[in-house]
VMD Tcl script that draws the C-alpha trace (Angstrom):
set ca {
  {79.15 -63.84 -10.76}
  {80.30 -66.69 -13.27}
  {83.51 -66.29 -14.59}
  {84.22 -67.78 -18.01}
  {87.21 -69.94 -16.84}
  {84.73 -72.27 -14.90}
  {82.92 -73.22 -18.56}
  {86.06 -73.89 -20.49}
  {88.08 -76.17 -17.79}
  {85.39 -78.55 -17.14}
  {86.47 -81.97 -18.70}
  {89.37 -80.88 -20.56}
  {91.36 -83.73 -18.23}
  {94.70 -82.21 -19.51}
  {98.05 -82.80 -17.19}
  {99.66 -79.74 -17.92}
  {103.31 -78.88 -18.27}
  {104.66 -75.86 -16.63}
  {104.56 -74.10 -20.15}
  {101.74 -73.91 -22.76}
  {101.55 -72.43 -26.22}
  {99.48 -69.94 -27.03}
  {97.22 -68.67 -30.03}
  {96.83 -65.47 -31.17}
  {98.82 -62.35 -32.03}
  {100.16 -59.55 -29.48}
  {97.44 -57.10 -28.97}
  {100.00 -53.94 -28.49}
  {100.28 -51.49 -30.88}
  {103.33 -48.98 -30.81}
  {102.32 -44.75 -31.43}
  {103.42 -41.43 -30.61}
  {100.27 -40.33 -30.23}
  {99.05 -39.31 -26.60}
  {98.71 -42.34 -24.06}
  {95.66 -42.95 -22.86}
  {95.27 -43.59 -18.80}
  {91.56 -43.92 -17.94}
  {88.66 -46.15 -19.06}
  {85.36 -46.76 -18.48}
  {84.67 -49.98 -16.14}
  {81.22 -49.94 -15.49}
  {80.57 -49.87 -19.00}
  {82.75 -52.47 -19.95}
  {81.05 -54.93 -17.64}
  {78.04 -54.18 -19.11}
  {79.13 -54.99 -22.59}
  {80.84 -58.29 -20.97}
  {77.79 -59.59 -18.86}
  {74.56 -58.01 -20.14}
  {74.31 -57.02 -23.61}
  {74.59 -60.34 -26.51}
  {77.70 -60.99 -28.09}
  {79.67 -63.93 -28.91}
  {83.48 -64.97 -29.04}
  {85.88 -67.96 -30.06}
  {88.81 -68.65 -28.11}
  {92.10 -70.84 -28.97}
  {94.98 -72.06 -27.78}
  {97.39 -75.34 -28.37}
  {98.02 -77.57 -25.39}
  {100.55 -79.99 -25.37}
  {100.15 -80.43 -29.32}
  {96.32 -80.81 -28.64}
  {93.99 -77.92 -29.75}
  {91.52 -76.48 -27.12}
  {88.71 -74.03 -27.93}
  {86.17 -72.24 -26.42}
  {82.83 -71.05 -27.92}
  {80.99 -68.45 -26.04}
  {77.84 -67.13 -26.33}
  {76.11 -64.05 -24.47}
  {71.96 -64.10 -24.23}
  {70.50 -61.51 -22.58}
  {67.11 -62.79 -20.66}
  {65.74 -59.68 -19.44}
  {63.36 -59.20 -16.08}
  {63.67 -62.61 -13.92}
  {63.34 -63.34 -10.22}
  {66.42 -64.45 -8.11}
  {66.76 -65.05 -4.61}
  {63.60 -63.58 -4.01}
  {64.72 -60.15 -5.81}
  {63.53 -58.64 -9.47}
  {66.80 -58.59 -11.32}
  {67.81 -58.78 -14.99}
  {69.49 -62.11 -16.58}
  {72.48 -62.82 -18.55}
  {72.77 -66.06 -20.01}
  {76.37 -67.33 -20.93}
  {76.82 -70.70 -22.53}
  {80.22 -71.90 -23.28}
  {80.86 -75.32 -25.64}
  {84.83 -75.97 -24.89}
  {86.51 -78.43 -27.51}
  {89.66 -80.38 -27.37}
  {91.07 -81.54 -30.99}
  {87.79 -81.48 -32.56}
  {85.91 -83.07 -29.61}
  {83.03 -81.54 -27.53}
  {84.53 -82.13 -23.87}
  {81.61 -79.47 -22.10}
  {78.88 -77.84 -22.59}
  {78.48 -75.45 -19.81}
  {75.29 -72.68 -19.41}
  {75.26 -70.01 -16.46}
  {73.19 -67.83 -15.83}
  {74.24 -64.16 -14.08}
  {71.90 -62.62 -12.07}
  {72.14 -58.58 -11.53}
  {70.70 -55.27 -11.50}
  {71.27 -52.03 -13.40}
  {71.88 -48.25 -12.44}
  {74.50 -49.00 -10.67}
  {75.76 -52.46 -11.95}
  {75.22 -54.80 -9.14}
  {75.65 -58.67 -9.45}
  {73.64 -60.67 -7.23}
  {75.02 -64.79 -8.00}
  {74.42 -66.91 -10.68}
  {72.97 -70.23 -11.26}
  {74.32 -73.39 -14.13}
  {73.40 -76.11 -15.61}
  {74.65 -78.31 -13.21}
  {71.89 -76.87 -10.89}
  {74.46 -75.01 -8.63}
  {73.00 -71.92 -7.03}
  {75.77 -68.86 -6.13}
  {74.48 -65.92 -3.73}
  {76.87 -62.71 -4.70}
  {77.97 -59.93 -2.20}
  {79.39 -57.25 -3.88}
  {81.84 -55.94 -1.36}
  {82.16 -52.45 -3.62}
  {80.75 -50.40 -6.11}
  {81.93 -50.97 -9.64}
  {83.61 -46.93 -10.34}
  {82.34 -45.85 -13.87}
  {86.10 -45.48 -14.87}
  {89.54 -46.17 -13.39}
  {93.17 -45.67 -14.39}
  {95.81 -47.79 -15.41}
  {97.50 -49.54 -12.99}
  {93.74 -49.72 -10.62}
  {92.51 -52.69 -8.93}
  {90.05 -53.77 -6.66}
  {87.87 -56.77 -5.48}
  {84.23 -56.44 -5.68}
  {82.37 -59.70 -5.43}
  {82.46 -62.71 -2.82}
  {80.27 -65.49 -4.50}
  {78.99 -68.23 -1.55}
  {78.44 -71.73 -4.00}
  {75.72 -74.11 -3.17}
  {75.25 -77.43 -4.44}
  {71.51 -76.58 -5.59}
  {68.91 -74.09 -4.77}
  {67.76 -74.93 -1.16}
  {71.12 -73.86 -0.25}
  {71.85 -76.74 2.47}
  {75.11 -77.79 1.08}
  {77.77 -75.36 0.43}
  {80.87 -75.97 -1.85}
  {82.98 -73.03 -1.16}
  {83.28 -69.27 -1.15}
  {85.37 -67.59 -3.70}
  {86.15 -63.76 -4.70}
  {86.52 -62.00 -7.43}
  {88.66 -59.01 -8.79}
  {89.19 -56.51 -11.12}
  {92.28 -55.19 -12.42}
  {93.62 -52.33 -15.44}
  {96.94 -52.51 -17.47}
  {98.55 -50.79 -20.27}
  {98.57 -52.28 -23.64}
  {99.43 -49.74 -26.20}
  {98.64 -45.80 -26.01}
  {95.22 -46.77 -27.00}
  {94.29 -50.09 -25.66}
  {94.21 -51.36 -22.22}
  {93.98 -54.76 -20.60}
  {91.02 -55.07 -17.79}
  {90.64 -58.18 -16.40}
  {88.64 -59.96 -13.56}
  {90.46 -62.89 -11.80}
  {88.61 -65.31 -9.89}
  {90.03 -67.38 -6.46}
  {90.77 -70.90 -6.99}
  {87.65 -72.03 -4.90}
  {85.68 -71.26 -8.01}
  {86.86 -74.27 -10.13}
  {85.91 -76.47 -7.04}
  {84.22 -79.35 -8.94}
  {87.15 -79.83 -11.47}
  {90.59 -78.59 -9.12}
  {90.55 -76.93 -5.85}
  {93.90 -75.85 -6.76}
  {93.04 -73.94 -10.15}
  {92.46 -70.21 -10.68}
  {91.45 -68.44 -13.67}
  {91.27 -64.82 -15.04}
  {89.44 -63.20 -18.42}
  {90.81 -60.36 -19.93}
  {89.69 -57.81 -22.38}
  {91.26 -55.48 -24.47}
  {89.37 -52.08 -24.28}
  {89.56 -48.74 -26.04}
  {88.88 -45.20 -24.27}
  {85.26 -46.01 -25.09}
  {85.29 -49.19 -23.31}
  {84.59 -50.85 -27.14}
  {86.32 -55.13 -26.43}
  {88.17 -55.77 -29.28}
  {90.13 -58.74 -27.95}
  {89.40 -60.95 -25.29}
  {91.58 -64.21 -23.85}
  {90.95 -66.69 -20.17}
  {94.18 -67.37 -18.39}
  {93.29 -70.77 -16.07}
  {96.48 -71.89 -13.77}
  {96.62 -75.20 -12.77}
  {99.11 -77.10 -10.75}
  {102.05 -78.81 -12.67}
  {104.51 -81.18 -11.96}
  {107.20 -78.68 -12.36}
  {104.98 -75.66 -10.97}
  {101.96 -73.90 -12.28}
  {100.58 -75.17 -15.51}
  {99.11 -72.31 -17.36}
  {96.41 -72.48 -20.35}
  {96.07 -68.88 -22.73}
  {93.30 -68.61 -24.80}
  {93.39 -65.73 -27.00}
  {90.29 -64.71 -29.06}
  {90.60 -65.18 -32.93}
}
mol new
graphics top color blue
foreach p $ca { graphics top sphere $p radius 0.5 }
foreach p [lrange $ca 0 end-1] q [lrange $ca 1 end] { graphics top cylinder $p $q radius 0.2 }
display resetview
């Protein structure tokens, strides 16, 4: 499963400081009104992966701004490792002070009723086989986490060269009474091509009816004075 971190990284060639503004206002809300503990996952991802939307991300790094444009296309029935599944094209064009620095376009690769993602291939040619290692629940509560995908990266389709194996994870937090953050946070092997090292996460701020009315990607990178970290919040 592509995770939006891998898009936006790719030839920002930023040496990042161990602290890094960030765009975007605090996404809590303070109520009295009864706090909410579970939300739907299942139906989250779906809005996240499948169904077309589109986002702008922003933050300012070392003076410089960075931003993300992201774009969800559904694709519909396709073939895929020699399996019917449905498409999801994502296609990310990451900026740096005005200045295209990537164009990236995945493609996820999955099937419905349950949710099940099955790799994902880019414009780069790179071919990822998924094993989801467990179900995605229909809801969870705050606090919930679990991993659920192990993505095996080859260089190209005929899968004779493989770049590395990385996981990925889901976790729930508290925002306000209202609003939780769920996020899915990807090993470092993902960013392989760019920095062994990195990591990245995407978060979402959800409602009880799974609705995303926020979003942001949280990459870590290693710093001279420990981990650089870039926040992009949606504006």
């Amino acid at each position: 499963m592509q995770n939006l971190g891998l898009g936006i990284i790719a030839g920002l060639g930023l040496s990042l400081s161990a602290c890094v503004t960030i765009n975007g206002a605090p996404m809590g809300t303070t109520d009295n009104t009864t706090i909410v503990t579970q939300y739907p996952i299942e139906a989250t991802m779906l809005d996240i992966y499948t169904k077309a939307r589109s986002a702008k991300l922003m933050a300012i790094v070392e003076g410089q701004t960075v931003t993300a444009d992201i774009k969800v296309t559904p694709k519909g029935a396709m073939l895929f490792n020699g399996k019917s599944v449905q498409g999801g094209e994502i296609s990310t064009i990451s900026t740096l002070s005005g200045q295209v620095t990537n164009q990236a376009v995945a493609t996820n690769y999955f099937t419905l009723n349950p949710l099940v993602f099955h790799g994902f291939t880019d414009n780069t040619g790179i071919y990822s086989v998924s094993n989801q290692t467990s179900s995605i629940p229909k809801s969870a509560r705050v606090g919930e986490s679990s991993s659920f995908v192990t993505d095996t990266v080859y260089t190209d389709q005929t899968m004779s060269r493989q770049l590395g194996i990385y996981e990925q994870t889901w976790s729930l937090t508290q925002d306000s009474n209202k609003t939780a953050w769920f996020c899915i946070g990807t090993s470092g092997n993902l960013l392989i091509n760019n920095d062994p090292d990195s990591a990245s996460t995407e978060c979402y701020n959800i409602n009880a009816q799974g609705d995303i009315l926020a979003s942001k990607v949280v990459i870590t990178q290693p710093a001279e004075n420990g981990n650089g970290t870039i926040e992009l919040m949606s504006q």
